[in-house]
N, C-alpha and C positions, 0 to 999 in steps of 0.2 A: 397487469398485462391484460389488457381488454378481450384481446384474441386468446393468450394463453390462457387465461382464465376457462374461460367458455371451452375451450377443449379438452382443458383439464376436466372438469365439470360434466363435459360431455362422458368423458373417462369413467367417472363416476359410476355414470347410469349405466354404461353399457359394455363398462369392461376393457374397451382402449378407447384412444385417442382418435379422431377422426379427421384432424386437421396435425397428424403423429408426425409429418415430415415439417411445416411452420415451426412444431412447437419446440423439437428438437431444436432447430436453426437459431431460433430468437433464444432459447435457454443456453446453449452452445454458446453464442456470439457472448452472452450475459459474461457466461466463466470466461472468455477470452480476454473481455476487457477489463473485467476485476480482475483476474492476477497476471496482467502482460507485463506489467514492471515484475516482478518477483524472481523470473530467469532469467529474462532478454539482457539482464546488465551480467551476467554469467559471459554473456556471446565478445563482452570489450574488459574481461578480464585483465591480461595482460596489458593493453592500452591501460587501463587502471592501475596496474601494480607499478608501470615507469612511471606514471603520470605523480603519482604520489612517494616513488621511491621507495616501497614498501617489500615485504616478501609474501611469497605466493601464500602465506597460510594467513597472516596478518588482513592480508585485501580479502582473500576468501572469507575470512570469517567476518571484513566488515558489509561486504557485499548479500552476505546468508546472514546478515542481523535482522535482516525483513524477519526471519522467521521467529526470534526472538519477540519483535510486533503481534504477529502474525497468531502466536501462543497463546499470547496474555488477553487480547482481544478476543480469541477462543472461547477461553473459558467468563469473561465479562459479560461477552454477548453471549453465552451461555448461562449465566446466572439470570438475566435481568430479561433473556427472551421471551417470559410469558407476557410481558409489560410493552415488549418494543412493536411500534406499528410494521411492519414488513418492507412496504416498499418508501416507507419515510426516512428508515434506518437506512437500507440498501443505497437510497440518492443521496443523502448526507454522504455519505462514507465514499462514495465515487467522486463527490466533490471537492469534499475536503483533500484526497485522495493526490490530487493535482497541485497542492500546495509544496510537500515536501519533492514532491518529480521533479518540479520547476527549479524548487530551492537546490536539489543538487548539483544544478548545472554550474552554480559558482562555490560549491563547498569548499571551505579553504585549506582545510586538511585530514583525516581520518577519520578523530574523532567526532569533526561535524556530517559526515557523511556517513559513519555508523548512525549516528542517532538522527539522520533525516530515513536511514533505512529502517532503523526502529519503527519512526512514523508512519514509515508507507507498509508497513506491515500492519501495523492499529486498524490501518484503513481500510487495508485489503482485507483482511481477515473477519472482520465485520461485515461487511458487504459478501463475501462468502457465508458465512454460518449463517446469516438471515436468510439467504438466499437455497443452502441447503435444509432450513427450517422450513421455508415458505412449499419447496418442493414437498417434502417428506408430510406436510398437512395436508396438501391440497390433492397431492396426485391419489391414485386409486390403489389399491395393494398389485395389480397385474401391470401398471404404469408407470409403478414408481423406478422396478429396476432402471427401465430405459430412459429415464429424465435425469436421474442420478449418472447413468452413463451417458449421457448428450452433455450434460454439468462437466462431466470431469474428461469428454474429448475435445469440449471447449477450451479447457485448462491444456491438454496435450495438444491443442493448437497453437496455442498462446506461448509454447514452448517454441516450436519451429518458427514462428510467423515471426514472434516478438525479438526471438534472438536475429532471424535476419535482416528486420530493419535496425534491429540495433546496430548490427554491424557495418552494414549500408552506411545507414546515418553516420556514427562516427567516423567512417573511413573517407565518407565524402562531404562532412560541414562541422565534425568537430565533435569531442566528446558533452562541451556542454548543448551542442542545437539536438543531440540525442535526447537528453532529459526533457526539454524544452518541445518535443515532438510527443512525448510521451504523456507528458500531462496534456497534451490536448487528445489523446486516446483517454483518459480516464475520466475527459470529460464527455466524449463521446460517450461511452457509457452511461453516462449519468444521465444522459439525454433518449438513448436506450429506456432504461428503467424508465423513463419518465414516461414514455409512450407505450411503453410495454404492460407496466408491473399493475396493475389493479389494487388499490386499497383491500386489503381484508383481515379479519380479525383474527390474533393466535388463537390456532386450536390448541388441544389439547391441556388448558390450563391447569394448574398445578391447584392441590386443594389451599382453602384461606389457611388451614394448618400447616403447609408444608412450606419451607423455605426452599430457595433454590439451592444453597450451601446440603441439605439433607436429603433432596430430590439428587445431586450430584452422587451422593453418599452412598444413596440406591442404585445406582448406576455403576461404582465399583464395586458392591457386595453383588451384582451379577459377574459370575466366571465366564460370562462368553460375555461381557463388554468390555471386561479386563483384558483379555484376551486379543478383542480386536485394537482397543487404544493402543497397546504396545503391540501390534501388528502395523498400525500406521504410524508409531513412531519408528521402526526398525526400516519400512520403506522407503520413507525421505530419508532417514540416517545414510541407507543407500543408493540412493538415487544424486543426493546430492555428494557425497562422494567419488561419487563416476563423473557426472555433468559438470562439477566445477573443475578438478584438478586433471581429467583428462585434456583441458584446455590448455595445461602448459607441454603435456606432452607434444601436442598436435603442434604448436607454433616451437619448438626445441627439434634439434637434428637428433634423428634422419628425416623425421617427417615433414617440417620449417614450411611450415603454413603461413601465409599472411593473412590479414584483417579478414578480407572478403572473401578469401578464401576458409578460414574458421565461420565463418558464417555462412556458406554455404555449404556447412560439416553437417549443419543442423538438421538438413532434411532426412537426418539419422530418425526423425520424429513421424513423418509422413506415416510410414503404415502404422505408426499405434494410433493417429486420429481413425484409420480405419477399423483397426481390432478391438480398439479401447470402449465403438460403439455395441457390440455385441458382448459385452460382459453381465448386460442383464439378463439376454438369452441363454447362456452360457449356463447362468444359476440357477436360469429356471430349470434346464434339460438337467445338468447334471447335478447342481447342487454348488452350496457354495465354497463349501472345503476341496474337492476337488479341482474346481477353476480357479482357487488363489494358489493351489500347490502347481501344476500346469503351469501357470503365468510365472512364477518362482522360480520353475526349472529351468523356464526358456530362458531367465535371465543368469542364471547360474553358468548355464552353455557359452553365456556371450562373455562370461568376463576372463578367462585366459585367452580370449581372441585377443584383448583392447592388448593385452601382454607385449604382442608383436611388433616386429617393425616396419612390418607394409601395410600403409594407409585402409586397402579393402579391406583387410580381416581386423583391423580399430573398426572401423565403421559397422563390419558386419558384428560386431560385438557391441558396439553402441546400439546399435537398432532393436538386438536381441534385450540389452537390458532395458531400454525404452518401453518397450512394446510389453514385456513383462512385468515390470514395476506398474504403469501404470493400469493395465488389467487388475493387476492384484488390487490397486487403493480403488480402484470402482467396485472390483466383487467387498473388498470390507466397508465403503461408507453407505454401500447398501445394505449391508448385514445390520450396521448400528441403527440405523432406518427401521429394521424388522424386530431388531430384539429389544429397541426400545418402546415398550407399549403406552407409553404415556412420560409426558417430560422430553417432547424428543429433542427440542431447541437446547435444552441443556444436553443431552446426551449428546450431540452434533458438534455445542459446543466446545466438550472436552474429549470428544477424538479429535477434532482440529488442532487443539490444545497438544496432545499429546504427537499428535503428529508433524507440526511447526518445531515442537522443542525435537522432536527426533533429528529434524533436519541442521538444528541449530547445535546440537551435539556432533552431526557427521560431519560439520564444517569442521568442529574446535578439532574431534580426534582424530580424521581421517587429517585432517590438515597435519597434523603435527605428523604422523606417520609419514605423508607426502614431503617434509621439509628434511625430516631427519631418517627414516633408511628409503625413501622413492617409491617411484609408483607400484611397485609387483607389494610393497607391507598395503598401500591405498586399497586395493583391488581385493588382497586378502580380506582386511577388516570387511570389504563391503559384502564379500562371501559369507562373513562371520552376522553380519546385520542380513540377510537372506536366508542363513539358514534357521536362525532362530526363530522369524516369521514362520517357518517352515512348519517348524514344531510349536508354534502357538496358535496355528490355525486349527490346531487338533481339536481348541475346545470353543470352537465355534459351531453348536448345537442352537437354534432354536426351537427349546422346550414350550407347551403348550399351554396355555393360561388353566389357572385353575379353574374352576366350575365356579360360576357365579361372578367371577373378576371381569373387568368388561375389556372388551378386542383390542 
């Protein structure tokens, strides 16, 4: 990024950003276009489930296979990121990226549509961790919170934005001109990156002794980065929970939404791109244990709303856990940011890791709960993946290097 670059840079020397609203915008737009496939097909659920004759846990969990992509790609580009060029990695992976979108739009049955969402997981999820790598080297330690939170309200854009053209699209040319709309968004980004992202070299390299496999190894023998990885898997376990199988309640009586009407449920999202930007300020004033338990509670508040059977208080319950879930994963992939003081491309790497499989877990077992006793066991479990976040945020302490270990 020619401009980001230089701003960042500028950060450096002087503490923040001086071009702070550009760089937000271009970092922001970045997350939007790497993971707008990853929900937006969340928004034509049910069109999916007739379409392929399937039941709601079966399509759920073919549709949240990205995340099983999304994992394994984590921890890959997590091993091999001292090696990988930044922004050569990030436009491969946007490009390729458009291959499988496309290819889904004539999937012929399940299991090719699971395994083109596998791919588009690979893809995304590379183009993410390079991209959370590239941030956490370049930006400044007083910088970083708020680039990480522009990164991840891009992501909470991509939520709202992505689910309403999905629906749009499909309601008005078809489930496959959807797919086929979308890969030329992932190309847009690539073209994005291209103009944006600046060549530059991974910091932080690991020594010629250490492998990436053992630099990983270092990363779980610290208790506050154990701590956070399964705080970001417990997250998406809950998030996706809520966002996928809430969708059958919304189009089923009493509620009996149609297409574009489910899609315009989604601006359930609006205010957490608002509050999701201030989770770096957040950490700074209060700290960061206290702003993921906060973010936690407000989403705790929303889930016996989603219970009911009038439309405002589902919504004002969605909004609640939106706005909460996504604070919380911006105050922890900024924590793994801070408490990895070297090796960060792999530590980035496997809290993605572990946070992709969390989501690919809430699919398998909130799904089954949702199939077999309905949605109030759904909303439990996701209570149950919330509160334990709750309690593992406890040991997220960043202790002070030792004397002579370098910053």
């Amino acid at each position: 990024m020619s401009d980001l670059v230089a701003s960042i840079k500028a950060s450096d020397m002087h503490g923040h950003s001086p071009g702070l609203v550009l760089r937000s915008l271009v970092i922001g737009l970045t997350a939007f276009l790497t993971v707008v496939d990853l929900f937006a097909t969340q928004a034509i659920l049910p069109s999916l489930t007739r379409h392929y004759g399937v039941t709601p846990a079966a399509m759920g969990f073919a549709v949240n296979a990205s995340t099983m992509g999304m994992a394994i790609a984590g921890l890959v580009v997590g091993f091999f990121s001292p090696h990988i060029d930044r922004r050569l990695g990030i436009l491969v992976s946007l490009i390729v990226l458009a291959v499988p979108t496309a290819l889904l739009a004539s999937a012929p049955d399940l299991t090719v549509f699971t395994i083109l969402r596998v791919a588009q997981g690979l893809c995304m999820a590379s183009a993410f961790a390079l991209t959370l790598a590239y941030l956490g080297e370049q930006c400044s330690a007083m910088d970083a919170g708020g680039a990480f939170a522009a990164y991840i309200t891009g992501n909470v854009a991509s939520n709202l934005v992505g689910r309403l053209i999905s629906a749009a699209v499909a309601d008005g040319l078809g489930l496959a001109s959807n797919f086929y709309f979308f890969a030329a968004l992932n190309l847009a980004g690539a073209v994005l990156v291209y103009f944006t992202i600046q060549r530059v070299q991974p910091m932080h390299a690991m020594p010629a002794d250490q492998t990436p496999f053992a630099a990983m190894l270092a990363h779980w023998r610290s208790p506050q980065l154990r701590a956070a990885f399964a705080i970001g898997f417990c997250i998406l376990f809950a998030f996706i929970g809520t966002f996928t199988f809430v969708n059958f309640v919304l189009v089923r009586p009493p509620l009996n939404l149609g297409m574009m009407d489910l899609g315009f449920v989604y601006f359930v999202f609006a205010p957490s791109v608002v509050t999701t930007l201030f989770a770096g300020k957040a950490v700074a004033r209060f700290g960061t244990r206290p702003s993921i338990w906060a973010a936690l509670a407000i989403a705790v508040v929303g889930l016996p709303l989603m219970l009911s059977a009038h439309l405002a208080e589902v919504l004002a319950g969605m909004v609640l856990v939106g706005v909460g879930t996504f604070f919380a994963q911006a105050c922890a992939t900024g924590f793994v940011g801070q408490a990895a003081r070297d090796n960060r491309g792999v530590a980035s790497g496997t809290y993605l890791a572990c946070y992709f499989l969390g989501g690919l877990a809430g699919s398998a077992v909130l799904g089954q709960l949702f199939d077999r006793f309905g949605w109030a066991a759904c909303v439990a479990g996701v209570g149950a993946a919330l509160a334990a976040a709750a309690l593992l945020t406890t040991r997220l302490v960043v202790t002070p290097p030792s004397a002579g270990s370098p910053a």
